[in-house]
N, C-alpha and C positions, 0 to 999 in steps of 0.2 A: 409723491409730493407731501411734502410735511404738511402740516394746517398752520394755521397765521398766527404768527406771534409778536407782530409789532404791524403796526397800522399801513406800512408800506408794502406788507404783504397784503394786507385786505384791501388796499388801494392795485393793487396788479390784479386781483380779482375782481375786481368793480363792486366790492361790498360798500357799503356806507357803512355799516354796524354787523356785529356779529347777532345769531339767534342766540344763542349762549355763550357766556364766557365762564371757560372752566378756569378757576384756581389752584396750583397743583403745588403741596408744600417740597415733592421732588422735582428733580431736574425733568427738562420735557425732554422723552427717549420714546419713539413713538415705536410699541415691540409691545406685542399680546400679554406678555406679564408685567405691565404696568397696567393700574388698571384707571389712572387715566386717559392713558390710550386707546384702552380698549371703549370707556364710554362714551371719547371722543368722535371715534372712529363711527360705533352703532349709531350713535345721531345724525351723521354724516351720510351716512348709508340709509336715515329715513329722510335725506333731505333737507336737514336743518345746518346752517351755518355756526361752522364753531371757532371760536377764536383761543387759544391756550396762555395764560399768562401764567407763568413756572414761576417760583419762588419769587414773589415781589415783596421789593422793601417796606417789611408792616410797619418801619417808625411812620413814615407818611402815607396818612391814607390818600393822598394821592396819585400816589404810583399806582393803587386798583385803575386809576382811571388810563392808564396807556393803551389801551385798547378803545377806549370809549365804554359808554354805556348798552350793552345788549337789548335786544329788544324782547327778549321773551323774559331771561333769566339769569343767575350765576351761580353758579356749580363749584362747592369746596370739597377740596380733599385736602388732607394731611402728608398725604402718600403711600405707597405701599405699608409704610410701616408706622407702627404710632408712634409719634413725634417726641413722646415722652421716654419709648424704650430707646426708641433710635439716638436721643441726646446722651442716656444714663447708663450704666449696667449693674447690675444686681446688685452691686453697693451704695446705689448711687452716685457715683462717680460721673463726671461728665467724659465723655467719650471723645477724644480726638480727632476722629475722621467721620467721615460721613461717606457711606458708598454711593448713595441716592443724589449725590449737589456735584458739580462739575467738579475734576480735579480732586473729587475725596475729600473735599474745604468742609470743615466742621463748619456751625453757626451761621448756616444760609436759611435758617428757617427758625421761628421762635418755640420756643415750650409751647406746648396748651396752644399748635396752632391753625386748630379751627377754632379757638374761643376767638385767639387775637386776628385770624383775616378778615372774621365775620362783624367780629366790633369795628373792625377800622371800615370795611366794608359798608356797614348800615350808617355810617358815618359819612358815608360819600353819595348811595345810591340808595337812598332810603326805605324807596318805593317797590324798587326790583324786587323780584319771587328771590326768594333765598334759598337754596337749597345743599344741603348736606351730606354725604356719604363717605363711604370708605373703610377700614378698621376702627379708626381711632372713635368714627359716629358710631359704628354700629355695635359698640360692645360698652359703649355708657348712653344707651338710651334711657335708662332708668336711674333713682340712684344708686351709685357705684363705689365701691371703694376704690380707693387713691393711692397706691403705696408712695408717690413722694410727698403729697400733704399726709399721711398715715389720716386721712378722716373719708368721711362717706360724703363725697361731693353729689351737689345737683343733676341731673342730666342732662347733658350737653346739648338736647333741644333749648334749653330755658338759659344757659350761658351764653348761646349763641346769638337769640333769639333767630334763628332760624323759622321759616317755614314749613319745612319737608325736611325727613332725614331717610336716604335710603340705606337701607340693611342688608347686609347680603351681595350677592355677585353686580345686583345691580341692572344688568344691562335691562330684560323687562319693564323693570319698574320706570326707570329713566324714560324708557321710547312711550310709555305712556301718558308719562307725564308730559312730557313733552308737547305731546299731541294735543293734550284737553288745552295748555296752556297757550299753544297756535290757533287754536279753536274760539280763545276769547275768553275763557273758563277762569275766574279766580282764585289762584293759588291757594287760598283760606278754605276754599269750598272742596278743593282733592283732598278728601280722607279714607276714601274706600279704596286706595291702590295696594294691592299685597307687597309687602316687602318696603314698607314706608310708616314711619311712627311721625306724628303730629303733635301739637296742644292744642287743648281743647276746653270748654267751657261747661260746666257743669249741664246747662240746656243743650249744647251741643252733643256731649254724650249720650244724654236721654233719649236726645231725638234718634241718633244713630241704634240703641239696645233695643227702644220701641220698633223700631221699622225690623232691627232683625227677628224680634220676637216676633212679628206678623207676617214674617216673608212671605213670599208664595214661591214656588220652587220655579218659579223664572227669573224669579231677581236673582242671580246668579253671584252677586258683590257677598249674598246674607247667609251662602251654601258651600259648605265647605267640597273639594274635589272627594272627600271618599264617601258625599252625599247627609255629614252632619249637618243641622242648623250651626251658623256660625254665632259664638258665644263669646258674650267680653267678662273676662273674669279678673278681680281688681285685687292688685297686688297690696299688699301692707304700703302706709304710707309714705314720704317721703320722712315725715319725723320721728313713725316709727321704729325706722329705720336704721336712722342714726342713733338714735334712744337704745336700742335695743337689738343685739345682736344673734337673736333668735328670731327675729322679725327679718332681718337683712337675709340671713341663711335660707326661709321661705320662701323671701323672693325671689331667689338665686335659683331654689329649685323651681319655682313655677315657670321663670322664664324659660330657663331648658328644658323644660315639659312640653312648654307648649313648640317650642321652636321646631317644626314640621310642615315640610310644603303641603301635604295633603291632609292630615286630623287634626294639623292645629288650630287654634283661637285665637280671639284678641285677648290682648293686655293691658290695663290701665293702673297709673300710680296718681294720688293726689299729691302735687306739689305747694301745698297753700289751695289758692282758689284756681291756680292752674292745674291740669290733666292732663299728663302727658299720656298717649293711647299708641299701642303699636300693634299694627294689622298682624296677621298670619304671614310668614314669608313667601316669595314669590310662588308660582306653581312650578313643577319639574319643567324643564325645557324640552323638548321633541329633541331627537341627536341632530337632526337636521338645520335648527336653527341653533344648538351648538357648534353645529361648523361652518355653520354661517358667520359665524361671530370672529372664531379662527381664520377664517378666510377673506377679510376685509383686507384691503390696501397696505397694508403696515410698512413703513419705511425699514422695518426692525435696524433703529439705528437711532443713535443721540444726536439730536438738535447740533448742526455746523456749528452755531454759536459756540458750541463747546470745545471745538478742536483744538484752539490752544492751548486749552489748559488740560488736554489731554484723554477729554469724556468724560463719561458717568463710570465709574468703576463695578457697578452693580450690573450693566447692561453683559459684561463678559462673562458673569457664571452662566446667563440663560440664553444670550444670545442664537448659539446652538441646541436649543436644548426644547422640546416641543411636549407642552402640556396635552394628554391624552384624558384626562377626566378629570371632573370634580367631585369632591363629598369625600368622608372617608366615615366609616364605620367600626372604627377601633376603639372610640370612644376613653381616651385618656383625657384623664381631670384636667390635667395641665395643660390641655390641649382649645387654643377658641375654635378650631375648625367646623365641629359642631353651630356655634354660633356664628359662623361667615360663608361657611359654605354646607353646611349638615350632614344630617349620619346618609342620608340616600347619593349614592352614587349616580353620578350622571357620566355617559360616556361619547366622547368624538368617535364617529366610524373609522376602520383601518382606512378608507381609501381616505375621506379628508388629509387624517396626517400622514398619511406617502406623499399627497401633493406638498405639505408646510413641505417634508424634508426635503422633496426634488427642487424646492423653490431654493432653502437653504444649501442644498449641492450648489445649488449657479452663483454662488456669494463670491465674491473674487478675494473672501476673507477667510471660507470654507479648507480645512486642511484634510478633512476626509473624517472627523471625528464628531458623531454627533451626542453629547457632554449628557444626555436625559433624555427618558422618553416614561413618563409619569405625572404625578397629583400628590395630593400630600400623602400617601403612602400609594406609592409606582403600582403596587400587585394587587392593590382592590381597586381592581378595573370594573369589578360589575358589582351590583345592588347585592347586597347579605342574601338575600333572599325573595320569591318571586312576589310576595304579599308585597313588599314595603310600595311598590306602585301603584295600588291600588286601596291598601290601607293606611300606608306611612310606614317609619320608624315606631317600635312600640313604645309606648312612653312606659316610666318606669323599669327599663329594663335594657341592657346591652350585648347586643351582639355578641361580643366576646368575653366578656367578662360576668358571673366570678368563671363561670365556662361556658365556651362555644354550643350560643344554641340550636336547637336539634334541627331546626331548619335553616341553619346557616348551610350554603352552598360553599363548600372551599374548591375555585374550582381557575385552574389559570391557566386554560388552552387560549380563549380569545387574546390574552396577551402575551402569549407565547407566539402565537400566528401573529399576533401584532408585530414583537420584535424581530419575529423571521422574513417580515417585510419589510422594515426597514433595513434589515441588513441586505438586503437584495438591491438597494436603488445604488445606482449607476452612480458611484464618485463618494460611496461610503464606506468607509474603511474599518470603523470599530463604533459601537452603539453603545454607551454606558449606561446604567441605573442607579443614579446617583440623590436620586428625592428620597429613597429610604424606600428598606423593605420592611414588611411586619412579619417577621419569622415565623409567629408562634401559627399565622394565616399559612405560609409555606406547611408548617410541619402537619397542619389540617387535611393537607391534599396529599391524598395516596399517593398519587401519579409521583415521583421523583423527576419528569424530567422537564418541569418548567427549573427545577434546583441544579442539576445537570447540564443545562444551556446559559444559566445566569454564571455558573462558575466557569463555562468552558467559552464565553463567548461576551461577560456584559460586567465585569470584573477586571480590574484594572490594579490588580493586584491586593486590595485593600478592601473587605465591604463595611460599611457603616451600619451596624445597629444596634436598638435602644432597646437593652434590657432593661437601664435605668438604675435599677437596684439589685438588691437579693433578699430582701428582708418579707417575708408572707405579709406582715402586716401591712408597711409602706405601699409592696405594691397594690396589692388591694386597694387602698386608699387612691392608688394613681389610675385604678382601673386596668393595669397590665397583669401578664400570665407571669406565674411563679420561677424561678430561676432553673427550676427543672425543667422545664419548654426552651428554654434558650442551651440551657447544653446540651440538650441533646439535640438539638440543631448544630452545633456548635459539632457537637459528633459526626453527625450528618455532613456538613460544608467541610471537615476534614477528609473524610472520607470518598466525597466528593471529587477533591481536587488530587487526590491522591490515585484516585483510578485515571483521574487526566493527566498526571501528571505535570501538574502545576501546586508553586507555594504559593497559597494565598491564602490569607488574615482576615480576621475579623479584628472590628473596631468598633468596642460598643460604649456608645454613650450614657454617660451615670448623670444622674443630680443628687446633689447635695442640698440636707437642710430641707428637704421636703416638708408640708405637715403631715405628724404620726410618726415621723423618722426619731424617735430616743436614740442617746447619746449610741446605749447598746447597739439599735442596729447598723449605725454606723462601724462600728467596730466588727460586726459582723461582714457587712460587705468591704473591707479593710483585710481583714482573716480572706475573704475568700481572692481578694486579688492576689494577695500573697501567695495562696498558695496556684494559683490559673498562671503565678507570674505577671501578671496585665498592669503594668505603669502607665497610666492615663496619663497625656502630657494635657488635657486639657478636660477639665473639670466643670460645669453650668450648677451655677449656685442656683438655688430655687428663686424664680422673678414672679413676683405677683403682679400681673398683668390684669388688666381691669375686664371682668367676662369670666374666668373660667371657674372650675366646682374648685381645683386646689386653690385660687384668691380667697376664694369665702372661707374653705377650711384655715386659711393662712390668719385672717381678717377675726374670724368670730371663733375659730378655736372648735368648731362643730361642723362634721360631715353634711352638707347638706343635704345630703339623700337619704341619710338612716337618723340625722340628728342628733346622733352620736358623740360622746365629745372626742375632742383631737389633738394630743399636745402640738406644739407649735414653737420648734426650735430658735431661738434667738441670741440676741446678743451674744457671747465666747462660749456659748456651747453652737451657736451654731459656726463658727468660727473652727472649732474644732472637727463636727462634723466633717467640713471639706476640708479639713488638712488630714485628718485619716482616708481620702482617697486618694489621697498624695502623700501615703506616710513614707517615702522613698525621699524624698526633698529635707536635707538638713535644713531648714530653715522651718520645718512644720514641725519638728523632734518633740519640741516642749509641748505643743498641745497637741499631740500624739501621747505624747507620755502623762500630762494630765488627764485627758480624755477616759486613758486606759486603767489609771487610779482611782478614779470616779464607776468608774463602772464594774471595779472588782476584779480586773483581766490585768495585772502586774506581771502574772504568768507571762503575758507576749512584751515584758521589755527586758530586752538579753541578747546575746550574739546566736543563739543557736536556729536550727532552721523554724521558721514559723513566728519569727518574733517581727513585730514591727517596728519596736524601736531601741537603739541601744539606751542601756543607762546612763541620768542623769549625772553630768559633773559633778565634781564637789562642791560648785560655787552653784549648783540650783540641781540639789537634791529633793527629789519628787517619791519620800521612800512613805510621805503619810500621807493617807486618805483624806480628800479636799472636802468640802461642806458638801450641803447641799442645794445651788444655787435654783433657786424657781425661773422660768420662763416667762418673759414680759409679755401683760395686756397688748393688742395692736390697738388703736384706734383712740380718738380722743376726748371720744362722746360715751355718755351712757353709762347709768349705777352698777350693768352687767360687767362691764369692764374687770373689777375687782375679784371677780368670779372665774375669771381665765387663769388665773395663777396656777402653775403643776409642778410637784414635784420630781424630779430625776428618780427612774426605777433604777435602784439599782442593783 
């Protein structure tokens, strides 16, 4: 049974009011990879009454009120995705469709929409606990940069005015709060929940550093899990932020420093006379009350309301398809997984997800094919290594990169018995792996035959993965392995499919425009598709997303980890960048062929093999060497600004 989404449902349950009303800037699809769902569902299962109101008309705040007023609280998300990418794409462009709103119907939800449900929200319901979560809260707790205002906005606690913002997966943090707020407890007064950022008052902060500085080792809120005193450590300010973009890059690193279920700390920014504080993230979950979570009610199915106009279109990739873990430990810059779900791997038991699949075998929608059985990279199914449970993630330092270290475990029997179980259940026909693999983790593991069953049993002719680039430099900066790791996987997955006799492909995804990417190593990874052959028919401009270490590089022009500086591709050179990974498309020719006059390689414009573009007409002859344009400031604050300016190596 769905949960109530209009007052005639809560009237057939004999509700008078709901205990929460969640706000959800997607469509309601009630299915474990919505993660509306999924905290709708957890509160449900502690007992509390929930009511779901899906994309309401924010011109009037009175449409919040279709449901009535809650009696505990109301619960904003944006939705799976943040509202800002979901409208735009890397050019800013607005986007046509929407996968997440009924029927694909773009403009069913506004920009910026946890600023606008919570304003029209406190506009109606004044009094109500407000509370926050999702991507779009958790990754501008602090201030952040903006890429479609190009400046360093506020944090989304203080635009909201929110009272609570949960971080992270969520589901812990939510049933707790929950609970104190059933209890009679005033929302103003929950600050000590993990996985929850607040604002706070200068005496309020005091009071909280004094009590941890004199903890006693029972007070449990003031002790970190790997038995530290828990410590609040204050980030550069809110204006030095904007002012200064060596201040912003600091923050950027301490927040991902500290972002750890077990060693981490708190964090505080001065806003003015407000302080925004954000706890340590949740603690690990037991596996048990991970599949507990998995195992709740789920209709896995879109809202009837939807049926005419055809569903949610998003609900069809995962539908079939069963989340086996969270966290990933691969640690790519461009990556917020780190910050929404962390580098520690938490994992479902194989028996939980045989029951998700044998549930999904009895679907009368089931054709025998189940589309996924992974996280955000499928094959780091277990924690890097046996410390990180006990110690954490190390801060300062990555798993895999600049190389795998010595205590990383590369080891993929448990998900290999995983997949050999699913393939076993009664009314399944072929098992994909389709969230991505991280190859360079495959070629870590002696063993060849977790590589040997993925190709002969989980491949579907095509596999997807991300080298990214080719350039030493670049990838460093992305935090991935060298282009020497992926061919010779690449060797490997041929050779592979050739003792099976089976053709099958790899598909690997590049970016363009990255920060640290020069014109040259563009041209470089352009030379090498040339010569692999590899015509990428789809390209991922670099998107600076609010949260990760490539936004700051992209933002402040400096590595936040070594502080470093970092050219930062823009305006028609970065334009060029991605039309030399598509220098096959006559329509890119000219800035293929500037590109390559800029950077001294004229050598590659010509018919013969190895060239990437032919010569220019005689109506836009490219035979002289172009200036040398500089790369633009990002940002719209701050005397450091003037100071990003770089020259093209050439």
């Amino acid at each position: 049974m769905f949960l109530p989404v209009a007052k005639s449902d809560m009237d057939a349950r004999g509700w008078d009011a709901p205990d929460f009303l969640l706000i959800s800037g997607d469509a309601y699809v009630d299915h474990p990879s919505f993660g509306h769902s999924v905290i709708s569902r957890v509160l449900e299962a502690e007992g509390f009454r929930v009511a779901v109101l899906a994309q309401p008309g924010w011109s009037d705040p009175k449409s919040f009120l279709a449901l009535g007023a809650p009696k505990l609280g109301v619960l904003v998300t944006s939705g799976v995705v943040d509202s800002m990418v979901n409208h735009y794409t890397a050019a800013k462009k607005r986007r046509s469709q929407d996968a997440y709103s009924p029927g694909g119907a773009a403009g069913r939800r506004p920009d910026r929409a946890l600023i606008t449900y919570c304003n029209r929200l406190r506009a109606v319901l004044r009094e109500q606990p407000l509370i926050i979560g999702g991507v779009e809260a958790g990754l501008r707790v602090f201030g952040h940069y903006d890429y479609w205002d190009d400046y360093v906005r506020r944090s989304v606690l203080i635009d909201t005015g929110a009272d609570l913002l949960v971080y992270g997966m969520g589901e812990a943090a939510i049933t707790e709060i929950a609970h104190r707020l059933a209890g009679g407890e005033p929302v103003r007064s929950i600050k000590d929940v993990r996985g929850t950022a607040y604002v706070d008052t200068e005496a309020g902060l005091r009071e909280r550093q004094e009590a941890a500085a004199s903890a006693i080792a029972s007070a449990g809120a003031f002790f970190r899990p790997d038995g530290g005193r828990l410590r609040f450590i204050e980030l550069p300010d809110y204006a030095s932020v904007v002012r200064s973009k060596k201040a912003y890059a600091q923050a950027v690193a301490a927040e991902h420093g500290e972002q750890d279920p077990v060693r981490g700390n708190a964090l505080y920014q001065r806003h003015g006379a407000q302080i925004v504080v954000k706890n340590p993230p949740s603690a690990l979950l037991a596996q048990a009350q991970l599949d507990r979570i998995y195992e709740l009610p789920y209709e896995r199915a879109w809202h009837p309301m939807y049926d005419a106009v055809g569903g949610v279109p998003a609900l069809e990739e995962v539908k079939f398809s069963v989340v086996s873990h969270r966290g990933c430990f691969g640690g790519c810059s461009f990556c917020a997984v780190n910050l929404h779900q962390g580098r520690i791997v938490q994992k479902r038991s194989i028996r939980s997800i045989i029951g998700e699949v044998e549930l999904l075998a009895r679907n009368k929608d089931f054709k025998g094919y189940i589309h996924d059985v992974g996280g955000p990279s499928a094959n780091m199914r277990n924690p890097a290594c046996a410390k990180q449970a006990r110690s954490g993630a190390c801060k300062g330092r990555r798993c895999m990169h600049p190389r795998p270290c010595k205590n990383l475990v590369a080891d993929h029997r448990d998900y290999l018995n995983l997949l050999r179980a699913v393939r076993r259940v009664p009314g399944v026909k072929k098992v994909f792996v389709r969230s991505g693999v991280r190859f360079d983790y495959i070629m870590l593991d002696k063993n060849r035959e977790f590589l040997r069953e993925l190709c002969e049993h989980h491949v579907s002719g095509q596999l997807k993965v991300a080298p990214e680039h080719v350039s030493k430099n670049v990838l460093s900066l992305m935090g991935k392995p060298g282009i020497a790791v992926y061919d010779a996987f690449g060797a490997e997955f041929l050779k592979t499919n050739m003792a099976l006799g089976k053709k099958q492909y790899l598909v690997p995804y590049l970016i363009s425009g990255h920060p640290g990417s020069l014109l040259k190593d563009a041209v470089e990874l352009a030379e090498y598709l040339c010569a692999k052959r590899i015509s990428p028919e789809q390209v991922q401009d670099f998107y600076p997303t609010p949260g990760t270490l490539s936004t700051c590089m992209y933002y402040t022009g400096m590595d936040p980890l070594t502080m470093q500086r970092v050219h930062v591709p823009s305006g028609e050179e970065k334009i060029m960048q991605r039309a030399l990974l598509q220098f096959r498309k006559p329509e890119n020719r000219d800035y293929v062929r500037k590109a390559l006059h800029l950077t001294g390689r004229a050598d590659l414009i010509g018919y013969t093999k190895g060239c990437l573009a032919p010569p220019g007409s005689p109506r836009q002859p490219h035979d002289k060497p172009y200036g040398k344009p500089h790369s633009k400031p990002h940002g719209k604050a701050g005397p450091e600004a003037a100071k990003t300016k770089r020259r093209y190596k050439r």
